[in-house]
C-alpha positions in Angstrom: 72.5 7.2 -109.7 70.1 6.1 -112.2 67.8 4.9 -109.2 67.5 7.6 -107.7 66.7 9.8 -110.4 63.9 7.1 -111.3 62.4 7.5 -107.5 62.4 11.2 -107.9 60.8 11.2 -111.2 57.8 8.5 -109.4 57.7 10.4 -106.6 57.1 14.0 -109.0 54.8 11.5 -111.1 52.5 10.5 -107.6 52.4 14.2 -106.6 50.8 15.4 -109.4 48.5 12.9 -109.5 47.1 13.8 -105.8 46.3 17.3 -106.9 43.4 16.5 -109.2 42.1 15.2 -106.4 42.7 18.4 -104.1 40.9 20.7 -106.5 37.5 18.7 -106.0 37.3 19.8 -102.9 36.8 23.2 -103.6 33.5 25.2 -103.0 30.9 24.2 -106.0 28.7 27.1 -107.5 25.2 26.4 -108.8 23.7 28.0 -111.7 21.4 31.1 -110.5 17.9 29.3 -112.3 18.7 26.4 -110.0 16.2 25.0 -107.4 16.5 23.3 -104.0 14.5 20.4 -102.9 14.2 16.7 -100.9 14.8 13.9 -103.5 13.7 10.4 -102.8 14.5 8.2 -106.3 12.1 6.2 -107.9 11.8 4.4 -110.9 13.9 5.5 -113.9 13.6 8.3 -115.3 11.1 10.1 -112.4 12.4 11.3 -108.9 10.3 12.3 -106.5 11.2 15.5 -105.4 9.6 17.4 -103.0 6.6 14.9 -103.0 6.3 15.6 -106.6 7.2 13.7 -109.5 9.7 15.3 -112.3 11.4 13.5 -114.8 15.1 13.6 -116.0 15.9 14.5 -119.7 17.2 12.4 -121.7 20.4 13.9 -121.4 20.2 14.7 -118.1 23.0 14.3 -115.3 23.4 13.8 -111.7 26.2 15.0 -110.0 27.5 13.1 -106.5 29.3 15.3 -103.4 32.7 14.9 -105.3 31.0 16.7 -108.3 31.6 13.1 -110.4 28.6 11.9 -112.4 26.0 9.3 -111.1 23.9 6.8 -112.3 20.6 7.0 -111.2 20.5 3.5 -110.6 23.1 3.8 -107.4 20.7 6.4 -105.8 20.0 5.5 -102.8 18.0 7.0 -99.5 15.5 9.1 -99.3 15.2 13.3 -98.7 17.9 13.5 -100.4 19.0 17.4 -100.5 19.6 18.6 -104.0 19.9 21.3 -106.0 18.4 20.9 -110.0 18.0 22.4 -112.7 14.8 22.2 -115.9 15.2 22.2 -119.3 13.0 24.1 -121.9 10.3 21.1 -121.3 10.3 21.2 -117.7 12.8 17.5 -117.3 15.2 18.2 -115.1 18.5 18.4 -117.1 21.0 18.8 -113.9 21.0 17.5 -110.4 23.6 18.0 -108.1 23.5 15.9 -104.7 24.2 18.1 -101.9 27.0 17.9 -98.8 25.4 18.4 -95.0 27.3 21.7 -95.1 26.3 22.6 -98.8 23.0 21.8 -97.4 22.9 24.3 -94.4 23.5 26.8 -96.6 21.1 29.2 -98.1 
C-alpha cells in the first residue's frame, strides 16, 4: 500500500515537472522598438549584424529558440535571423535568436 502511494506521488512529481517545459513552446512576443536583422558573431562584445558592427551592453542578453539565455561564446553560424533591441547608447541590450517559422514571419 505504501508503494503504491509512493509511485503515484513520483509519477504526480514527473508530471509537473514536464509542464515547465510545455509552456516554452508557446508563441514569443517582441518588444514593439525591436529590430530584425542577419547576425554573424564575431569577437566579444561586437556582432556583425547586417554587415554592420554593433556592440552588446554590458548587461546585455541573448536569448536561444527555447527563450533560455546564451552565451555569446556558443554562437555559432552565420545570417543568423534575430530580432534586438538598443539601449539609450545605441549597444544592443537584447537579442533574441529566431526559429525558421519565427523567421517567416513579418
Amino acid at each position: 500500500m505504501l508503494r503504491r502511494h509512493l509511485m503515484l506521488a513520483l509519477a504526480g512529481c514527473a508530471a509537473a515537472l514536464a509542464l515547465p517545459a510545455r509552456s516554452r513552446q508557446q508563441e514569443r512576443t517582441f518588444p514593439a522598438n525591436s529590430k530584425r536583422g542577419k547576425m554573424t558573431p564575431s569577437y566579444f562584445p561586437e556582432l556583425l549584424i547586417d554587415g554592420k558592427v554593433h556592440r552588446m551592453s554590458p548587461a546585455g542578453r541573448i536569448f536561444n529558440h527555447d527563450n533560455l539565455i546564451e552565451t555569446a561564446g556558443t554562437l555559432r553560424g552565420s545570417n543568423l535571423p534575430v530580432r534586438y533591441t538598443e539601449d539609450a547608447n545605441g549597444n544592443i541590450d537584447r537579442l533574441w535568436l529566431l526559429t525558421p517559422e519565427e523567421a517567416k514571419r513579418k
